[in-house]
C-alpha positions as CSV (number, residue, x, y, z in Angstrom):
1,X,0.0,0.0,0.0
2,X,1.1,3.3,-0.9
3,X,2.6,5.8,1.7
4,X,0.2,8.2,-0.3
5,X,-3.2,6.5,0.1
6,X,-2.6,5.2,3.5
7,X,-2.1,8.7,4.6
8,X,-5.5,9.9,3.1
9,X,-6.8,7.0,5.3
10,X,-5.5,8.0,8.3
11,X,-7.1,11.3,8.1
12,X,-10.3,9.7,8.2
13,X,-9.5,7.1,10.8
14,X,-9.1,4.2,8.4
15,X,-6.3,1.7,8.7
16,X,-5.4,-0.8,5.8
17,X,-5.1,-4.1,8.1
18,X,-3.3,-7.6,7.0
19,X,-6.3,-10.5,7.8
20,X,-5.7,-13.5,9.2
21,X,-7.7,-16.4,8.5
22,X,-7.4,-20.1,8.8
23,X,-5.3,-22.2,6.6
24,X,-7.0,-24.1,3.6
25,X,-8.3,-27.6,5.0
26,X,-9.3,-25.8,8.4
27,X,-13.7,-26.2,9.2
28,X,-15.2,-22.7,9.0
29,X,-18.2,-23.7,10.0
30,X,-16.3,-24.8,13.3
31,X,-14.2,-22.0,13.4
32,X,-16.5,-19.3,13.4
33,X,-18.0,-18.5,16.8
34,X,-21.1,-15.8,17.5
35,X,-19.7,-12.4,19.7
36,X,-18.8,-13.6,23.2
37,X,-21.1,-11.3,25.0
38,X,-23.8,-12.8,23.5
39,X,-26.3,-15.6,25.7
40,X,-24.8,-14.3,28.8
41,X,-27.8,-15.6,30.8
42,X,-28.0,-19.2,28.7
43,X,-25.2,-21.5,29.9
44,X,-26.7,-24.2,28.1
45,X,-26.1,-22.4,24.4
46,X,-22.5,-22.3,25.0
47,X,-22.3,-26.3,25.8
48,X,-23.5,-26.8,22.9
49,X,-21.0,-24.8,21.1
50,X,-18.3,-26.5,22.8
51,X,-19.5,-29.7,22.2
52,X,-20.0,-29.0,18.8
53,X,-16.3,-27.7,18.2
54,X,-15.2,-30.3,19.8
55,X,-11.3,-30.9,19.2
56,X,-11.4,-28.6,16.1
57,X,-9.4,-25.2,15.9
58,X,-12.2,-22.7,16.6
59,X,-12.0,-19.2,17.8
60,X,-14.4,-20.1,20.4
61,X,-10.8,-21.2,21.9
62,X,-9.2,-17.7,21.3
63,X,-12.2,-16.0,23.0
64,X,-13.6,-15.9,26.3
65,X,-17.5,-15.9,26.4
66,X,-18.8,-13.2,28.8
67,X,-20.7,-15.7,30.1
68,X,-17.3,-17.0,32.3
69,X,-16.3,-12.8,33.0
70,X,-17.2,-13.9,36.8
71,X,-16.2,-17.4,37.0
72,X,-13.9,-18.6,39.6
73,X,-11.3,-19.5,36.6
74,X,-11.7,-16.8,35.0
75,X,-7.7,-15.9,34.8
76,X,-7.3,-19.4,33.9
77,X,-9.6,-19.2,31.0
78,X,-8.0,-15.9,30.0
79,X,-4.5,-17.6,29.7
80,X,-5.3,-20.8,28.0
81,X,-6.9,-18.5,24.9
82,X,-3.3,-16.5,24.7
83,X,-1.8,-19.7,24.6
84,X,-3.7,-21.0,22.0
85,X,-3.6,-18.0,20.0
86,X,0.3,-18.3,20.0
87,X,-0.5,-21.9,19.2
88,X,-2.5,-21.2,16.4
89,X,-0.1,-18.7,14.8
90,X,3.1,-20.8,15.5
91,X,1.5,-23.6,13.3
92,X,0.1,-21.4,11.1
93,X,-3.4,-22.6,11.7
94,X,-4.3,-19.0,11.0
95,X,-2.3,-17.8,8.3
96,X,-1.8,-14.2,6.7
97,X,-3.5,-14.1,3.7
98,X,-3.8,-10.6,2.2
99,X,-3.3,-6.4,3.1
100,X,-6.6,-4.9,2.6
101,X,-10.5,-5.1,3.4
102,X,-13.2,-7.8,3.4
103,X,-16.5,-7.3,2.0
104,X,-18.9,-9.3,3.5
105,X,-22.7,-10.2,2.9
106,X,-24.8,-11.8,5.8
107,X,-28.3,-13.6,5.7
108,X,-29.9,-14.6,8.4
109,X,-33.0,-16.1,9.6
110,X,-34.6,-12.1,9.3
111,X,-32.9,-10.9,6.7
112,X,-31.9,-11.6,3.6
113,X,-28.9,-9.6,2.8
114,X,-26.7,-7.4,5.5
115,X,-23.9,-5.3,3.6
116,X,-20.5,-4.9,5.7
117,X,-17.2,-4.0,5.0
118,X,-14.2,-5.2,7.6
119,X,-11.7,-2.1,8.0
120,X,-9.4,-1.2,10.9
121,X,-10.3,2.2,12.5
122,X,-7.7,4.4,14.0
123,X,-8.4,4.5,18.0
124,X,-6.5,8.1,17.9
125,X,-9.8,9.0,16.5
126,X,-12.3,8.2,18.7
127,X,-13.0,9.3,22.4
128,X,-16.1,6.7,24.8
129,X,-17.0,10.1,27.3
130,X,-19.9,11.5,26.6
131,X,-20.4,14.9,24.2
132,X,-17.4,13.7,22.7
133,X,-17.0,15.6,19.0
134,X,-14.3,12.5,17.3
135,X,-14.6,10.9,13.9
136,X,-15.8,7.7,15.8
137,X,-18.5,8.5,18.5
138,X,-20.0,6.1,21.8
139,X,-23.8,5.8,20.5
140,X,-24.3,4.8,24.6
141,X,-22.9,5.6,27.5
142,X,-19.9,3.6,28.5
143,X,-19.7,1.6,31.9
144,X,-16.2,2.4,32.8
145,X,-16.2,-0.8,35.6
146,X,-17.2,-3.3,32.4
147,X,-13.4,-2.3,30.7
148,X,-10.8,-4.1,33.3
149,X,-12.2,-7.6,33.0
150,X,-12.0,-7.2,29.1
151,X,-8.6,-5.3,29.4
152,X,-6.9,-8.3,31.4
153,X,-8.2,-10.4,27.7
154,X,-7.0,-8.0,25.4
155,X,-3.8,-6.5,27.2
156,X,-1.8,-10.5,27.0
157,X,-3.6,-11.1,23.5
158,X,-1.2,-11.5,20.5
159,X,-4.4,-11.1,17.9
160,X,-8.3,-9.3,17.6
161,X,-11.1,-11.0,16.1
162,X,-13.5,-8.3,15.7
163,X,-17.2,-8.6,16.5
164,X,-17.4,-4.8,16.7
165,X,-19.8,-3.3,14.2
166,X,-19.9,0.3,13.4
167,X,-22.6,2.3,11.6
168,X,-22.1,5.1,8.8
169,X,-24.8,7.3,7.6
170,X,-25.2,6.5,3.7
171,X,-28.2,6.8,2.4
172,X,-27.7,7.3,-0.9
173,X,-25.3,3.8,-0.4
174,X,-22.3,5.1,-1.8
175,X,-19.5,3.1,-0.1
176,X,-20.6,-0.8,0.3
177,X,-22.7,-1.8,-1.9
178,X,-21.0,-0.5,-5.0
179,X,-18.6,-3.0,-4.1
180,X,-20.7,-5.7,-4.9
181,X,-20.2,-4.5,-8.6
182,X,-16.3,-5.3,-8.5
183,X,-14.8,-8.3,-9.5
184,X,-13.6,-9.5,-6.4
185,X,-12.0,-13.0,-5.3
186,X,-13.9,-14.9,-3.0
187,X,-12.7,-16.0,0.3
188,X,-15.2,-17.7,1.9
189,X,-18.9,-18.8,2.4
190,X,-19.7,-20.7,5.1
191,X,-23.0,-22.0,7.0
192,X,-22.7,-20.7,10.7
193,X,-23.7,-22.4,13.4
194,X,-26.5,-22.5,16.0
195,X,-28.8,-20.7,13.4
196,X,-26.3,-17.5,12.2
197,X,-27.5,-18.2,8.9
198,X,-24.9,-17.8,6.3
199,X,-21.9,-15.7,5.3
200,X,-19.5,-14.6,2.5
201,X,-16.5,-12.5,2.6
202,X,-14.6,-11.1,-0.6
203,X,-10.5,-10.0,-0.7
204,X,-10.5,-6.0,-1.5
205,X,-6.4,-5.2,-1.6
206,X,-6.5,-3.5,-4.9
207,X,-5.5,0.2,-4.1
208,X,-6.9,1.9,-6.6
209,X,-10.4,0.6,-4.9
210,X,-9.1,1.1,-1.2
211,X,-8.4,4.8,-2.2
212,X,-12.3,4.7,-3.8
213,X,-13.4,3.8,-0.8
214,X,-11.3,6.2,1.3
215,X,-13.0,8.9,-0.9
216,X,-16.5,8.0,-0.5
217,X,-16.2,7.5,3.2
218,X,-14.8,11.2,3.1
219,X,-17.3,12.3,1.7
220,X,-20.0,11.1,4.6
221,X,-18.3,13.3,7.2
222,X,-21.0,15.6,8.9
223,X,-20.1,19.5,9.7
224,X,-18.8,19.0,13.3
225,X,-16.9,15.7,12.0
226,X,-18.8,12.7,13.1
227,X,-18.4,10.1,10.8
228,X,-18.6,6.6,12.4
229,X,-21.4,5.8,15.1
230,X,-20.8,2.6,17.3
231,X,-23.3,0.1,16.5
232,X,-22.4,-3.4,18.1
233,X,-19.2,-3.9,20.9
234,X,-19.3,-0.7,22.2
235,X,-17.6,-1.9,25.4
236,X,-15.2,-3.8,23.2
237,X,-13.4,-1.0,21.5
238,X,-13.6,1.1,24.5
239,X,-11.2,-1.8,26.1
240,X,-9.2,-1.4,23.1
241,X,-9.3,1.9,23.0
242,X,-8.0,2.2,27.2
243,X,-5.1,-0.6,26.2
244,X,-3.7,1.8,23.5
245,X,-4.0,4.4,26.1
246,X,-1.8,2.1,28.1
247,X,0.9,1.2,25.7
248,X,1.5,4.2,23.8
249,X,3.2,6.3,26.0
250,X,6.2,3.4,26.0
251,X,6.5,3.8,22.4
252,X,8.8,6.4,20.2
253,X,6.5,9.1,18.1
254,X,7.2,7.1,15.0
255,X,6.4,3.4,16.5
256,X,3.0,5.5,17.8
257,X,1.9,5.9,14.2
258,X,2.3,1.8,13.3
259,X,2.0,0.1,16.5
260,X,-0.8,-2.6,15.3
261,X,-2.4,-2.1,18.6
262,X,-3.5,2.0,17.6
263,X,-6.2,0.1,15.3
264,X,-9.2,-1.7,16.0
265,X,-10.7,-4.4,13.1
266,X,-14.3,-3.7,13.2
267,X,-16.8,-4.4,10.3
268,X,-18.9,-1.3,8.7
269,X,-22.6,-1.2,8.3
270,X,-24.6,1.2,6.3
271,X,-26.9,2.2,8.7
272,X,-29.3,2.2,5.6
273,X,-29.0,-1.3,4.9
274,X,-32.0,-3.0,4.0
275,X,-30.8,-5.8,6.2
276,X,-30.3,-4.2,9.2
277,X,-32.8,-4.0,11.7
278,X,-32.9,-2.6,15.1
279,X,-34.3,-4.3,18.0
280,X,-34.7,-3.1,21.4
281,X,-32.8,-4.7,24.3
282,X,-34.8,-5.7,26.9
283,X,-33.7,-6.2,30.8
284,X,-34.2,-9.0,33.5
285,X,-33.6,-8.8,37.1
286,X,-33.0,-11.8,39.1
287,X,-33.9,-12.6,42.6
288,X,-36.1,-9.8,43.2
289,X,-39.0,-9.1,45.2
290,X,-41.7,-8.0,43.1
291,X,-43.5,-5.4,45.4
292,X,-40.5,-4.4,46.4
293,X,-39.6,-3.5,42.9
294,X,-42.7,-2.1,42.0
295,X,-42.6,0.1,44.6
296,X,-39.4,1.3,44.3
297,X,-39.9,2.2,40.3
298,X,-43.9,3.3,40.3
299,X,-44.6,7.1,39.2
300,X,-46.3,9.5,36.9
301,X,-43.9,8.9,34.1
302,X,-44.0,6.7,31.2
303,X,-45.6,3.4,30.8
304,X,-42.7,0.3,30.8
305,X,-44.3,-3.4,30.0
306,X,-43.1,-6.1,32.7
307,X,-43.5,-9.9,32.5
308,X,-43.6,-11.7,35.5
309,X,-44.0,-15.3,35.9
310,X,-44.6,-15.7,32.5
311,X,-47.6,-12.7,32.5
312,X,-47.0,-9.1,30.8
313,X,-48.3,-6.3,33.3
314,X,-47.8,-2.4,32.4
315,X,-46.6,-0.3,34.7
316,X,-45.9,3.5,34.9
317,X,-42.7,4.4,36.6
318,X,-41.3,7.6,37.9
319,X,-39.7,10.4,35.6
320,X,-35.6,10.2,35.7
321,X,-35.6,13.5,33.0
322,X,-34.5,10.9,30.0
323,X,-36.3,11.5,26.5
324,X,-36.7,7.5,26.0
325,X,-38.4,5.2,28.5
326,X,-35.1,2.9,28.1
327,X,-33.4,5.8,29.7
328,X,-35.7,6.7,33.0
329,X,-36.0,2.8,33.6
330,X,-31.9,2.0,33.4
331,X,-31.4,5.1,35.4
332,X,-34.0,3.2,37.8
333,X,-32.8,0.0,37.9
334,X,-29.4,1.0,38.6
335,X,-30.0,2.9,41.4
336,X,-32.0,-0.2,42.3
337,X,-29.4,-2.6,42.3
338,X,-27.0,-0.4,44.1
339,X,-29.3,-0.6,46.9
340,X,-30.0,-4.0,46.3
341,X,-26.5,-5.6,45.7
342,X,-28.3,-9.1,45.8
343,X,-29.8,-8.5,42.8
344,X,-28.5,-8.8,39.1
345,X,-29.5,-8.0,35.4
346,X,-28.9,-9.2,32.0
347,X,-29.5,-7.7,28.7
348,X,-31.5,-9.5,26.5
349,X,-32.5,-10.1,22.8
350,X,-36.1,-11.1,22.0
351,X,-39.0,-11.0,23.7
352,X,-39.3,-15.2,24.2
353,X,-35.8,-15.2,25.8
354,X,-37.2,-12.9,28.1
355,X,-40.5,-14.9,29.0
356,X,-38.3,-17.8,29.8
357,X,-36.1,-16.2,32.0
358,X,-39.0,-14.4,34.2
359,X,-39.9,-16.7,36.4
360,X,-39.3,-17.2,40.3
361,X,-37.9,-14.0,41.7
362,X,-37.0,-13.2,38.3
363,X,-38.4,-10.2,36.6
364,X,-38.3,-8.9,33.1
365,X,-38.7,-5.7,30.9
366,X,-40.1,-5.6,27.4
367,X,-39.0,-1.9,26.1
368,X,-39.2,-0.7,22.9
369,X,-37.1,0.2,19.6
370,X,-35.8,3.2,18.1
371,X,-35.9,3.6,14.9
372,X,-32.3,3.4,13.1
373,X,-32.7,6.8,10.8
374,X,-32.8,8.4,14.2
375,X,-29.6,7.1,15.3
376,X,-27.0,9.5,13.7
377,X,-29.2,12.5,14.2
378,X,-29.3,12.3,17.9
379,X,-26.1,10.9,18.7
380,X,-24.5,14.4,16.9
381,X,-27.5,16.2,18.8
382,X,-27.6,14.8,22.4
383,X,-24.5,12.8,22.4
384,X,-24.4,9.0,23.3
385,X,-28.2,7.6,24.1
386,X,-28.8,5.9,27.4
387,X,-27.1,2.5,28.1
388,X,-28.3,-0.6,25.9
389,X,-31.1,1.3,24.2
390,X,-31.0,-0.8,21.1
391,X,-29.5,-3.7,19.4
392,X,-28.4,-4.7,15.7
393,X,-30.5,-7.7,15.5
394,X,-31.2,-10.7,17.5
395,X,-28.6,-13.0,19.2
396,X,-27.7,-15.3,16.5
397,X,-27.4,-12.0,13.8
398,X,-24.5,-10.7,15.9
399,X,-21.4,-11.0,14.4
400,X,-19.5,-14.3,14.3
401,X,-15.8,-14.2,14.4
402,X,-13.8,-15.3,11.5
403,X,-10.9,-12.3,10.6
404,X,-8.3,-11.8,12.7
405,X,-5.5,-9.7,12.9
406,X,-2.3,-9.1,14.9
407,X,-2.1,-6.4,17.4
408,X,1.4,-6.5,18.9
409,X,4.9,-6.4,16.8
């Protein structure tokens, strides 16, 4: 790659990264694993992962599902993925394969087509705190006490495998989906497993077309410089955001401008695409009193739907000055759970999953969507939106790991 066109990246936060995927002969369908923080309330889905990976390299190995964040071997955990990471690259189960991007085109179950395009983004450009006015901006607010447990993964890691997706307002579809046009070479298409649907990815190293793209995505940048809206792994690149932090004052000026770990792989989404939907993310509490609960959140404010054992209920809950019922209720329920340290909460996709888990002292909270042509306006507006307002699919939609890339020298 040029030292021309990767420096018109660079001013727009885009890194050229060299992918990493598994050798010829390896199983995708295997390798590829959904994002870690995903059925973080269903032990039994990640069993079944593991018992269908079996022996076989996966990256369910080189991962730690947040499911195990609080489990007594954690560290443990944590240290057998680093060694197998240096495993994996020492016998060149994963293998570098090209310098560029990978354009990639997802179906699921609810959609038919989702358009994304895996970059790495510059982490110089991009700030978590609220109100901040960077390239790449929080769309929620960041829980600073959720980065240490991801830090002690990523700070020992030898390579990323991004499920971060980030959103760019493109309506008139300008950047991916010409791309689909190209002649590109195919680099996989895989089934994924536990109901992911199916996926494709295409090699995009030609430079003349990276600098194409480098164009149109300058193009997108708004008046006060917002150009990339987090969309999925918020908490993800803000821990790789706080280990650059950490690292970079250790370097020389010129190792700070090509240390590997500055970037961040993530794939792009047109927030546009016809494919992507947003869904809300609802909340259960377990081992809860009811009237206790009720109590503590009933007021003249907005009207939140609960299910308990199994039964919906409305309820109207007191007014924490948020614009969005998703924002007076978190502000709510964590106030709650300070004062209740007994209790806990999970985030969670689909309104079934939710049924199922309300029962007993458990007690959930059906909230609802935004819509996704809102997204950009309000983040540049208000800053980021309250905490888990919305999500880029259901569970299995999320993105499964398969790229990789190297983030130390």
């Amino acid at each position: 790659m040029t030292e021309e066109i990767i420096a018109k990246l660079k001013k727009i936060g885009v890194g050229v990264p060299k992918i990493l995927l598994p050798k010829d002969g390896i199983n995708l369908n295997k390798w590829a694993v959904v994002a870690c923080d995903q059925f973080t309330s269903e032990p039994e889905y990640w069993h079944e992962v593991e018992k269908y990976v079996g022996e076989s390299p996966s990256t369910l190995k080189i991962t730690l599902p947040e499911i195990y964040l609080e489990s007594e071997d954690k560290s443990e955990r944590i240290a057998k993925t680093v060694t197998e990471m240096k495993k994996y690259l020492d016998e060149e189960t994963l293998e570098e394969k090209f310098e560029g991007f990978v354009l990639v085109d997802r179906k699921t179950k609810n959609a038919e087509s989702r358009k994304g395009l895996v970059v790495a983004l510059d982490l110089e450009k991009y700030e978590y705190m609220k109100g901040s006015k960077t390239l790449i901006r929080a769309t929620e607010g960041t829980v600073e006490s959720r980065i240490p447990p991801r830090l002690e993964i990523r700070k020992n890691a030898l390579i990323e495998l991004p499920h971060i997706m980030v959103l760019i307002d493109d309506p008139n579809k300008t950047v991916i989906e010409p791309l689909f046009e190209e002649n590109l070479k195919k680099i996989y298409d895989i089934k994924l497993m536990m109901e992911g649907g199916q996926i494709r990815g295409w090699q995009i190293s030609e430079e003349k077309l990276i600098e194409k793209i480098g164009d149109a995505l300058e193009k997108l940048i708004s008046e006060d410089g917002f150009l990339f809206a987090m969309g999925d792994g918020n908490h993800s690149l803000a821990t790789a955001k706080t280990h650059w932090n950490n690292i970079k004052n250790t370097l020389s000026e010129s190792e700070k401008g090509t240390h590997p770990a500055r970037f961040a792989l993530v794939e792009l989404v047109n927030v546009h695409d016809d494919g992507l939907e947003f869904e809300p993310i609802h909340r259960v509490l377990f081992g809860v009193d009811k009237e206790k609960l009720v109590n503590y959140l009933r007021g003249e404010g907005k009207e939140i739907e609960m299910i308990v054992g199994g039964v919906k209920e409305k309820i109207k809950i007191k007014e924490m000055g948020s614009n969005l019922p998703v924002g007076d209720l978190q502000k709510l329920l964590d106030n709650f759970l300070i004062e209740n340290p007994e209790a806990k909460i999970d985030y969670v996709h689909g309104e079934e999953a939710v049924r199922k888990l309300s029962t007993g002292n458990n007690i959930g909270f059906i909230l609802p969507g935004m819509k996704k042509e809102e997204l950009f306006p309000t983040v540049e507006k208000d800053g980021a939106l309250p905490r888990k307002t919305f999500s880029m699919g259901e569970a299995q939609e999320k993105r499964y790991y398969l790229e990789a890339r190297k983030i130390v020298w």
